[in-house]
TIMI-2910 file (N, C-alpha, C, CB; in pm, 1 decimal, decimal comma, always signed):
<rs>
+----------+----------+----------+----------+----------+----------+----------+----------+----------+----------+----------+----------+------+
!      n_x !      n_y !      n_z !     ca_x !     ca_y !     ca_z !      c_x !      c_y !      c_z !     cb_x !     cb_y !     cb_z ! resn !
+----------+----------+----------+----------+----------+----------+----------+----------+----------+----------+----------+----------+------+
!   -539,5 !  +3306,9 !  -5742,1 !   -427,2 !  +3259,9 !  -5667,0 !   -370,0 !  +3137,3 !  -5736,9 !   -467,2 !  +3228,8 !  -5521,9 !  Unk !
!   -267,5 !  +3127,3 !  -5748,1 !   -231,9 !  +3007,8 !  -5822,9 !   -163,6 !  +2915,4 !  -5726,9 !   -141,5 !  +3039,6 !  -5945,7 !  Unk !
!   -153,5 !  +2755,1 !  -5768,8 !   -125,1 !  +2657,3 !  -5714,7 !    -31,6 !  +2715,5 !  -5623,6 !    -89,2 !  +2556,0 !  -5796,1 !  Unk !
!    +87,2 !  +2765,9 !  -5685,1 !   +216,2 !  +2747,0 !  -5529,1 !   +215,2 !  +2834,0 !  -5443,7 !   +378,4 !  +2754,4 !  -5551,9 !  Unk !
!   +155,6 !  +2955,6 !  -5453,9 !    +98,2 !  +3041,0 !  -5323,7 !     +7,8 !  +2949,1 !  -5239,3 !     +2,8 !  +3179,5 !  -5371,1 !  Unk !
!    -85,6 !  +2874,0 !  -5362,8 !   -183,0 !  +2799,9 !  -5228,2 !   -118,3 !  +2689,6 !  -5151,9 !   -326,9 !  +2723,4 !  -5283,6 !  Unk !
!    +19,6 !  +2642,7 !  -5195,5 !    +65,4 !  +2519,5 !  -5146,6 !   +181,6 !  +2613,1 !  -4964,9 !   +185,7 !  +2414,3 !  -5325,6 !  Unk !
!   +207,3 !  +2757,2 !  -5047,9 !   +318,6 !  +2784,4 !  -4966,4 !   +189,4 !  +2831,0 !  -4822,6 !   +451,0 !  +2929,2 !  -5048,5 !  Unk !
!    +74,2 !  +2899,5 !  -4880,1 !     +0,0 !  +2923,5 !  -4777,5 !    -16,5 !  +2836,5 !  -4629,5 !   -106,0 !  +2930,0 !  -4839,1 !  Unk !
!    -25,6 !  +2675,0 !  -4711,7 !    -97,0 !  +2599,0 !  -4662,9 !    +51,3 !  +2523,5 !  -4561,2 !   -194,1 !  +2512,1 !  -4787,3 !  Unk !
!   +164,9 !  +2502,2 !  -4644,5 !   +283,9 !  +2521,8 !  -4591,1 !   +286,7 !  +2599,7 !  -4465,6 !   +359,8 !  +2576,9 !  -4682,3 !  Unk !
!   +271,6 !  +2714,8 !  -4439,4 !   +271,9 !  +2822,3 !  -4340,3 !   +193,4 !  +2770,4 !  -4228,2 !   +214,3 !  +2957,0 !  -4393,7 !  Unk !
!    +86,4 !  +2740,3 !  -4283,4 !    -44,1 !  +2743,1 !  -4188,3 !    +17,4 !  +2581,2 !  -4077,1 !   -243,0 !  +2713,6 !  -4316,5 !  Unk !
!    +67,5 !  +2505,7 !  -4131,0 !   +134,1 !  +2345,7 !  -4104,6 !   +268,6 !  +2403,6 !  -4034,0 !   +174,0 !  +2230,2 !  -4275,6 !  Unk !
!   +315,0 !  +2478,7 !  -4084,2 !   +443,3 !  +2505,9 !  -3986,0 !   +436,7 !  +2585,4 !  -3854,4 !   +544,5 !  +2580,4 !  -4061,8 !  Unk !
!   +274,3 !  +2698,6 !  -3875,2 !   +237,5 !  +2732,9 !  -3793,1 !   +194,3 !  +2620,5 !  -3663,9 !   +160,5 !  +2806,1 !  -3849,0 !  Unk !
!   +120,3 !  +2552,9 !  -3681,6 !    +23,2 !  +2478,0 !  -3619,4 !   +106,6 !  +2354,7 !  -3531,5 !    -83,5 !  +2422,1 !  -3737,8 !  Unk !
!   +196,1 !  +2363,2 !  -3629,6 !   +309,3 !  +2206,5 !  -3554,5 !   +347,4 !  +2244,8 !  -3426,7 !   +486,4 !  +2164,4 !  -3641,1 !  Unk !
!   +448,1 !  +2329,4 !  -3398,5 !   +510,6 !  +2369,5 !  -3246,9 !   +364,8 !  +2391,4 !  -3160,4 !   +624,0 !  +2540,6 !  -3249,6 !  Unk !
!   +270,4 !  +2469,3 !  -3178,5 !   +172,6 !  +2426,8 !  -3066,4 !   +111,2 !  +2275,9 !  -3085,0 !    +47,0 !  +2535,0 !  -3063,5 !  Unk !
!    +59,5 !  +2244,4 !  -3199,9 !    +16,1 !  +2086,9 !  -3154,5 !   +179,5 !  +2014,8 !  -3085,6 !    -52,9 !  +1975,6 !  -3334,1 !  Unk !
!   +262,5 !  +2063,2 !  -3101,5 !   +359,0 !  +1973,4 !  -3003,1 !   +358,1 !  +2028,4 !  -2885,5 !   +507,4 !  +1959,3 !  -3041,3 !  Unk !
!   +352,7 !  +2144,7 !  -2831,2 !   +364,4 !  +2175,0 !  -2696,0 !   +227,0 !  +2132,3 !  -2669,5 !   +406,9 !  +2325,3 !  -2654,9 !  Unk !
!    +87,8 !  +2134,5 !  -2684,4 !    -25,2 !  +2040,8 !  -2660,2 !    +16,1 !  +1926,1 !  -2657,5 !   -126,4 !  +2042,1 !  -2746,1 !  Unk !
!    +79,8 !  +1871,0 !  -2691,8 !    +98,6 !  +1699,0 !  -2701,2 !   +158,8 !  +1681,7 !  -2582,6 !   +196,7 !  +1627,0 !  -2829,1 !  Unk !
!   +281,5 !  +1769,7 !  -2539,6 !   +362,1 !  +1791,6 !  -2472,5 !   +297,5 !  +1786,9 !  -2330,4 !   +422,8 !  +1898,5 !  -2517,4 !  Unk !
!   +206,1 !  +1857,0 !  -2315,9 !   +115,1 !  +1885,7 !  -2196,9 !     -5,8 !  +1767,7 !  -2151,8 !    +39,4 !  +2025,7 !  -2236,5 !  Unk !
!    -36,0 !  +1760,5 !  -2248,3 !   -136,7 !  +1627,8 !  -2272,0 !    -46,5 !  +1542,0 !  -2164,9 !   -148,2 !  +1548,5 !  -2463,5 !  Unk !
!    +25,2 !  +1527,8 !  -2246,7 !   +155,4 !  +1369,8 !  -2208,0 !   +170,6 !  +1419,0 !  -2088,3 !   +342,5 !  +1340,8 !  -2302,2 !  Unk !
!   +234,1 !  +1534,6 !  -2026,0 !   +283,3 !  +1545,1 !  -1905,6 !   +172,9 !  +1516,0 !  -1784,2 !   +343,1 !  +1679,0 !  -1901,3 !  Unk !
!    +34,7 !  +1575,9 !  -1816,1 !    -71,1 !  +1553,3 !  -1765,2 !    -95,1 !  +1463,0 !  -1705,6 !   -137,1 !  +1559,7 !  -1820,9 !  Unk !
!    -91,9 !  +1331,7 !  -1846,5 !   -149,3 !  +1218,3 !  -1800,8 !    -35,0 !  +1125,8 !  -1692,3 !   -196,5 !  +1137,1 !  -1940,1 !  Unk !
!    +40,1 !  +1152,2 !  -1779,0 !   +203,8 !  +1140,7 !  -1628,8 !   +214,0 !  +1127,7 !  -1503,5 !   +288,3 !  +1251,7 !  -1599,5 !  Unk !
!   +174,5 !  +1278,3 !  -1484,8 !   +157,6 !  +1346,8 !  -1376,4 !    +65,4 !  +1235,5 !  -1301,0 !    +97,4 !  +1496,8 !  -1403,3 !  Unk !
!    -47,7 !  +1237,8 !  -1358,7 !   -185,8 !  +1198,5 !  -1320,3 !   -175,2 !  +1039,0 !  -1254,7 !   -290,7 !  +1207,1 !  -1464,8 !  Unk !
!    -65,5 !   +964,6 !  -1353,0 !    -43,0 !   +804,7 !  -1294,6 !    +44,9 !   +824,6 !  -1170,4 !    +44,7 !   +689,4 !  -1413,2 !  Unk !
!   +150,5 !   +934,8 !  -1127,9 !   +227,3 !   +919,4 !  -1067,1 !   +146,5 !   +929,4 !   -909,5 !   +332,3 !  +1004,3 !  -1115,1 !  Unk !
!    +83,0 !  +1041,3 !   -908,0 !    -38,7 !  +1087,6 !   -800,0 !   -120,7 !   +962,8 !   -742,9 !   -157,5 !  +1192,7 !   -880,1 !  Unk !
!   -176,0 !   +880,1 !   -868,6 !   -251,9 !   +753,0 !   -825,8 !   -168,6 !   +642,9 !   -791,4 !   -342,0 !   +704,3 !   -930,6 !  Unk !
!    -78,8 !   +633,0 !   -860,8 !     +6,3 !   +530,6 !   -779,3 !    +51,2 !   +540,9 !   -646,3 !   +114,5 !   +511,5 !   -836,8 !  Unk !
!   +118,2 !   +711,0 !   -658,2 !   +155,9 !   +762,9 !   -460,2 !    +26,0 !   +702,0 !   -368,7 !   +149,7 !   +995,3 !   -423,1 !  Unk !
!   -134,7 !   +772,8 !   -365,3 !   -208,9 !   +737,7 !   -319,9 !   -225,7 !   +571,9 !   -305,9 !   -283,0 !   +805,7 !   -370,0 !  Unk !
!   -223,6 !   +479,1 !   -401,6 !   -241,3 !   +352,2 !   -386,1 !   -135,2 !   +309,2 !   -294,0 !   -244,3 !   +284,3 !   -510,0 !  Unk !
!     +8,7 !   +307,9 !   -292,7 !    +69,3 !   +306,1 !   -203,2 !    +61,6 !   +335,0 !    -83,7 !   +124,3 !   +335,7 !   -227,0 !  Unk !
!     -7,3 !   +481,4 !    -40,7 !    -22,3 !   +554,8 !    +63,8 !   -148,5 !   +484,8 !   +126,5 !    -32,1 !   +705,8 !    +29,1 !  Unk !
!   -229,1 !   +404,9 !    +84,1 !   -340,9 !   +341,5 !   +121,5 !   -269,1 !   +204,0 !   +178,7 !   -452,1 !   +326,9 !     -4,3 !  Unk !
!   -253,1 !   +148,6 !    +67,3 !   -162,5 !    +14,8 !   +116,9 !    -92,0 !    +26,3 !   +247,3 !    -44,2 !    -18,9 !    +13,6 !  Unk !
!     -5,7 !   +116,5 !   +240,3 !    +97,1 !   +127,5 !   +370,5 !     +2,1 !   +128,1 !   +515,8 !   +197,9 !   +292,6 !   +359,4 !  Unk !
!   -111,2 !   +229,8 !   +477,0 !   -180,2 !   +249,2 !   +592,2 !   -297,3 !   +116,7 !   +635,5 !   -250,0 !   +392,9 !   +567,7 !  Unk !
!   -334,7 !    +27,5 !   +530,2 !   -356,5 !    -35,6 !   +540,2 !   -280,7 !   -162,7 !   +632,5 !   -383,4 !    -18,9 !   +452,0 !  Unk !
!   -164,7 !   -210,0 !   +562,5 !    -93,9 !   -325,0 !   +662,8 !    -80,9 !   -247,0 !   +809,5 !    +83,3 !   -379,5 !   +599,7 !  Unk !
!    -37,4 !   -113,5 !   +793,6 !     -6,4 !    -73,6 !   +967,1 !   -134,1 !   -102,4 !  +1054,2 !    +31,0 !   +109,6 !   +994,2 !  Unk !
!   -255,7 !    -80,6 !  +1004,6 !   -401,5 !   -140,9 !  +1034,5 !   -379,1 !   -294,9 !  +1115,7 !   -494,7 !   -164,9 !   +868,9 !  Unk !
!   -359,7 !   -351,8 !  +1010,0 !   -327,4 !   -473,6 !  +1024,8 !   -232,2 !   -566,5 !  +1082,1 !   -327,9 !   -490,0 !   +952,2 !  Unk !
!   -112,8 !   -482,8 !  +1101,6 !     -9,3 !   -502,8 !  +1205,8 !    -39,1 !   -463,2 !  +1280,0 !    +98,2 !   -472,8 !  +1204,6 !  Unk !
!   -114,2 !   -361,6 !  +1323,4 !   -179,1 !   -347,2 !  +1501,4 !   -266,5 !   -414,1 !  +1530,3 !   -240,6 !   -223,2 !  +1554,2 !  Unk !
!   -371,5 !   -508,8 !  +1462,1 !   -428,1 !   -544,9 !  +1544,0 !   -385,1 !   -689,5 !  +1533,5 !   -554,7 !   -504,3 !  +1539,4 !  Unk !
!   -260,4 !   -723,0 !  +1474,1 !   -201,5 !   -852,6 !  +1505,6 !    -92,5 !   -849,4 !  +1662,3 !   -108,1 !   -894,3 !  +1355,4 !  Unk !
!    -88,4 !   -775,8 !  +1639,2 !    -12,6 !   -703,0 !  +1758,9 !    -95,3 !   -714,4 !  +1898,5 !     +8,0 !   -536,2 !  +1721,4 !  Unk !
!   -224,7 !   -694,5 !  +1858,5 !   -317,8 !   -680,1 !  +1962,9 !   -380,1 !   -797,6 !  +2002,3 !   -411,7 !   -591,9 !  +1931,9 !  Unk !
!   -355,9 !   -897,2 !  +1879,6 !   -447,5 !  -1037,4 !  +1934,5 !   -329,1 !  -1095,9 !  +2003,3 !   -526,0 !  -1160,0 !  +1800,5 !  Unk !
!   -172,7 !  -1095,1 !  +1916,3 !    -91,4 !  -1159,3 !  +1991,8 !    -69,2 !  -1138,6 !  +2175,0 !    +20,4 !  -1129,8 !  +1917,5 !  Unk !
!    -81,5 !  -1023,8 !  +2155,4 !    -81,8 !   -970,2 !  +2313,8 !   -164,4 !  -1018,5 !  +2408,8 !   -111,6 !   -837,5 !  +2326,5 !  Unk !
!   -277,5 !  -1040,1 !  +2354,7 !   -421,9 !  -1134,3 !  +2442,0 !   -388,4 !  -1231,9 !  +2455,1 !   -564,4 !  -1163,2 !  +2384,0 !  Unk !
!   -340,5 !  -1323,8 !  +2331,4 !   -286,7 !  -1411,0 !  +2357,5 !   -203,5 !  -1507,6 !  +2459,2 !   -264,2 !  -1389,1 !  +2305,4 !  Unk !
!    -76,3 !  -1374,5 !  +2398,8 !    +14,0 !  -1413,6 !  +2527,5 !    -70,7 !  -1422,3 !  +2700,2 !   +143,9 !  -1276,7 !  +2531,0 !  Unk !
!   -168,2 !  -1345,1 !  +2694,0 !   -135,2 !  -1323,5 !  +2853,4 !   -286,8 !  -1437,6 !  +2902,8 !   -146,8 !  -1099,3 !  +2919,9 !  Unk !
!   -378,9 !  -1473,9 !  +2817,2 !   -452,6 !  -1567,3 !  +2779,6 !   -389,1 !  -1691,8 !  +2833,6 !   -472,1 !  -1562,3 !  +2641,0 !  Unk !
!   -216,4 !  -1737,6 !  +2771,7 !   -143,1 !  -1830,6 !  +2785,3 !    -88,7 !  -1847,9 !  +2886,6 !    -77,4 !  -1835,2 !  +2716,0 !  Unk !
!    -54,2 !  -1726,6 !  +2944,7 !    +38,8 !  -1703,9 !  +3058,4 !    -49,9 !  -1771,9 !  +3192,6 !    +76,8 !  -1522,8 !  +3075,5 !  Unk !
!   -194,7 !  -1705,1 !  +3174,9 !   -280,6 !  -1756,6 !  +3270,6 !   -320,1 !  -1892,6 !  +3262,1 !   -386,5 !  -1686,1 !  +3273,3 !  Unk !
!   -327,1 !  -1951,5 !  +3189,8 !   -359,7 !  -2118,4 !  +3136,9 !   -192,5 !  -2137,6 !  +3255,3 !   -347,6 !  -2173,8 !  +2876,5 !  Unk !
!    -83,9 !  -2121,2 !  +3185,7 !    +19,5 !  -2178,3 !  +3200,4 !    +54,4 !  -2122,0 !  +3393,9 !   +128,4 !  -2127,5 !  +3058,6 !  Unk !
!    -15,5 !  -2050,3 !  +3438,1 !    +19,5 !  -1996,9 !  +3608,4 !    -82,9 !  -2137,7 !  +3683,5 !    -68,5 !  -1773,4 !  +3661,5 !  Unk !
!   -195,8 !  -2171,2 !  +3574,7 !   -327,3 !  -2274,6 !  +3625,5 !   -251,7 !  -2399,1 !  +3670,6 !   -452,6 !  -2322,9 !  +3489,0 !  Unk !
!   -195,3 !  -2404,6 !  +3543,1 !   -155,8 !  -2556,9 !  +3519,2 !    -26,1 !  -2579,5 !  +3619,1 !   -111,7 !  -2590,1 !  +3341,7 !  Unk !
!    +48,6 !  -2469,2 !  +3632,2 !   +170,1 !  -2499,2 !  +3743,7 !   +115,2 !  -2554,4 !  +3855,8 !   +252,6 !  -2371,4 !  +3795,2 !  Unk !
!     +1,2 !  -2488,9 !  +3892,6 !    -59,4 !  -2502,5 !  +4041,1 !    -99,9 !  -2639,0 !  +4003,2 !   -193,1 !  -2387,9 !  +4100,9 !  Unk !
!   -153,3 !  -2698,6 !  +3905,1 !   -167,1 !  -2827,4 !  +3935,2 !    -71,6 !  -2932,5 !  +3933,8 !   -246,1 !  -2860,4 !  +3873,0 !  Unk !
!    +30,7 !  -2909,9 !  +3846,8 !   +102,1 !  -2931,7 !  +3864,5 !   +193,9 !  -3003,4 !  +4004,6 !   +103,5 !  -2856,4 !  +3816,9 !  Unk !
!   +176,4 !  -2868,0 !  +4091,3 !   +205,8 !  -2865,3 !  +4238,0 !   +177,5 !  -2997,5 !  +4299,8 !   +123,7 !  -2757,5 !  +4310,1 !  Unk !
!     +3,9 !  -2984,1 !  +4252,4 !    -83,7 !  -3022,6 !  +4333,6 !    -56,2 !  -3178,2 !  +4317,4 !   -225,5 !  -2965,0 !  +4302,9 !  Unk !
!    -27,6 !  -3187,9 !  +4193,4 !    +14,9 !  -3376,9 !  +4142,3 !   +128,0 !  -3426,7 !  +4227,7 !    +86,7 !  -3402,5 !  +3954,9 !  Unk !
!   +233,6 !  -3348,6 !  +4201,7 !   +328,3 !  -3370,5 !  +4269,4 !   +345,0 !  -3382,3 !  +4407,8 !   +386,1 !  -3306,8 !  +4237,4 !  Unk !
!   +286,6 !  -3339,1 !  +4456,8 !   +242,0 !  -3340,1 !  +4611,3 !   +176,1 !  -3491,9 !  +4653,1 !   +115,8 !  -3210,2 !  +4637,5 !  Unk !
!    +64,5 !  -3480,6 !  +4541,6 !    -40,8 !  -3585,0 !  +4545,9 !    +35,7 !  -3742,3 !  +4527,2 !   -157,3 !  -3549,7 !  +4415,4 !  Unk !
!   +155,1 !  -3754,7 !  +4433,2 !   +205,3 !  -3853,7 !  +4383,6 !   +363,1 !  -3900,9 !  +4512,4 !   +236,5 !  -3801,3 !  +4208,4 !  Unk !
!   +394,0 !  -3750,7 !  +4550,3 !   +482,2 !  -3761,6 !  +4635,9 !   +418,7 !  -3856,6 !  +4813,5 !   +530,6 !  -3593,5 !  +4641,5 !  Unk !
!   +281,9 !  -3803,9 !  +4835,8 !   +222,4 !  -3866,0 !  +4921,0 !   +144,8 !  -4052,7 !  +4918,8 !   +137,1 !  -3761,1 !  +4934,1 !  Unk !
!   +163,5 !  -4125,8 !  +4774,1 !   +129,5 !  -4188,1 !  +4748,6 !   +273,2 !  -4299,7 !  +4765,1 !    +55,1 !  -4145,0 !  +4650,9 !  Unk !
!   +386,0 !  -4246,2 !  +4733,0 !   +527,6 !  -4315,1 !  +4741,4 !   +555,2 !  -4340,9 !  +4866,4 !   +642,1 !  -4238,5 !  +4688,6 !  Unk !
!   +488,0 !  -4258,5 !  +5007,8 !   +557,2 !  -4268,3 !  +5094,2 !   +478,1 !  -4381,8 !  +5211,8 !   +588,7 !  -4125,4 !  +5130,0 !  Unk !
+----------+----------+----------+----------+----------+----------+----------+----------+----------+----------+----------+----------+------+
</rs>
């Protein structure tokens, strides 16, 4: 066989081989793509469900809160009352 058959062979075999190593590359790449887009959705999809976690149960302390306050603040009227009464009977 002489040199330029073996060069055109080898030629062939390289022109063969290119379009699939590019559609492999092609796939590879899309793969790994694919693959970040999925983990990022999920990380998001965690996150989100996460703060809603966390906005309910801020939701839930505020609510105790409030009514925690409300009762302090129904206490204190009555004493309130009770001063006023007490201070009103002291003027007269």
């Amino acid at each position: 066989m002489s040199e330029d058959s073996q060069r055109r062979d080898v030629g062939r075999e390289i022109g063969i081989r290119l379009p699939r190593l590019f559609v492999e590359s092609a796939a590879i790449f899309f793969s790994v793509l694919l693959a970040f887009f999925v983990e990022q959705w999920r990380e998001d999809f965690n996150e989100r469900r996460d703060a809603e976690a966390i906005l309910n149960l801020v939701k839930t302390e505020l609510i105790q809160n409030l009514a925690e306050l409300e009762a302090v603040v129904d206490g204190r009227e009555g004493l309130l009352s009770e001063y006023q009464v007490a201070i009103m009977a002291l003027r007269n």
